[in-house]
C-alpha positions in Angstrom: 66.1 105.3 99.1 67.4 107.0 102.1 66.7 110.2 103.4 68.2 113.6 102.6 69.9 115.4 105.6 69.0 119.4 106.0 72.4 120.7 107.3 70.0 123.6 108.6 72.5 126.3 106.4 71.1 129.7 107.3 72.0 133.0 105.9 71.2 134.6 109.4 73.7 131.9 111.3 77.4 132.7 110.1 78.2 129.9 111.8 75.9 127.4 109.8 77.1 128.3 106.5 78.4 125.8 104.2 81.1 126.7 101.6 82.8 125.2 98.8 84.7 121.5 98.6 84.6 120.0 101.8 82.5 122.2 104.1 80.2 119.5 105.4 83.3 117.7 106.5 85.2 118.9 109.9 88.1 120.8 109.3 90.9 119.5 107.8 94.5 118.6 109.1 97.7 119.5 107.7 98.3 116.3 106.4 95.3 116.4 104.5 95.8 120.1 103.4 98.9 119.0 102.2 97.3 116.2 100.1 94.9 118.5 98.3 97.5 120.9 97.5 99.8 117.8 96.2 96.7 116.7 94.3 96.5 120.2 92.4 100.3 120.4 91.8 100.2 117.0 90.2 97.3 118.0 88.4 99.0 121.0 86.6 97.1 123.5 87.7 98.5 126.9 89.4 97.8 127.4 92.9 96.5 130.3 94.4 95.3 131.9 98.0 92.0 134.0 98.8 90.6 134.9 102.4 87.2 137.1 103.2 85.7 137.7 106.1 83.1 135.4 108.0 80.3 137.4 107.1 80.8 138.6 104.1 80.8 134.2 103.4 77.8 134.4 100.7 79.4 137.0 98.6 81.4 136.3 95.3 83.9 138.2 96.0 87.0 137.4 97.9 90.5 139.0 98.7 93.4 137.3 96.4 96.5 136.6 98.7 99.1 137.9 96.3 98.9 136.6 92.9 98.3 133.1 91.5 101.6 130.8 92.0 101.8 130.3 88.3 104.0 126.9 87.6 104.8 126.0 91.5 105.1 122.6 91.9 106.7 123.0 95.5 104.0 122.3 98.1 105.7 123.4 100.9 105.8 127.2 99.2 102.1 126.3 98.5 101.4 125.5 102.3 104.0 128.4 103.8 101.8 131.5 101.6 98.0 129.9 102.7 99.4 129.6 106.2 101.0 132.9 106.0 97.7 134.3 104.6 96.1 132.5 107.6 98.5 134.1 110.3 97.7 137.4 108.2 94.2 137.1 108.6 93.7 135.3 111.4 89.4 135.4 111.9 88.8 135.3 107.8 88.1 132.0 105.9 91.1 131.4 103.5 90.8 129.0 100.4 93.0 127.1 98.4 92.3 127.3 94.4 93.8 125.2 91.7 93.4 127.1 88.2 93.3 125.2 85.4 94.8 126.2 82.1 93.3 124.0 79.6 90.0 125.0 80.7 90.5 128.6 81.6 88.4 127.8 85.1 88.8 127.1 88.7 90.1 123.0 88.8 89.3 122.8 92.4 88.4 125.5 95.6 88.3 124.4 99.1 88.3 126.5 102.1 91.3 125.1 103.8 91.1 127.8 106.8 88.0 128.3 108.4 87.7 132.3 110.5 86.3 132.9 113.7 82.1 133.1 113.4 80.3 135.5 115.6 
């Protein structure tokens, strides 16, 4: 069996937090961005954009970027609102979320954006 890595996440180290799909990974591109948002389009779920701020990470509450994009299926209108929520709020952590209907729950969340850390 191998050995399970401590990623040393620390409530007193903004900068070590780990958060939702993806976090242990390094920052994504905008390639790959791109194919997670075609991913949720193709899944049928609506698309939508939150941000908070870096230390307010471990709370469950974060800012909605406008509402949900019920029914978009264009992923560059996806991309331009989480990079315009981005340029908005340019040291917050913004996330992309794919709402499902069917199940009446979040289909996927992934910070796509990551803010500035003290």
């Amino acid at each position: 069996m191998s050995e399970v890595m401590d990623y040393k996440s620390r409530l007193s180290d903004p900068a070590s937090r780990k958060f939702e799909t993806f976090s242990y990974l390094p920052a994504m591109t905008t390639e790959q961005i791109k194919k997670q948002v075609q991913y949720l389009v193709s899944k049928g779920w609506n698309p939508a954009v939150e941000h908070t701020e870096p230390e307010h990470l471990m709370d469950s509450y974060w800012y909605m970027w406008k509402l949900p994009m019920f029914g978009e299926t264009d992923i560059d209108k996806v991309l331009a609102e989480a990079e315009a929520c981005h340029k908005a709020n340019p040291n917050n952590h913004v996330r992309l979320i794919g709402y499902d209907n069917f199940s009446q729950s979040q289909g996927a969340a992934m910070v796509i954006f990551r803010g500035k850390t003290v």
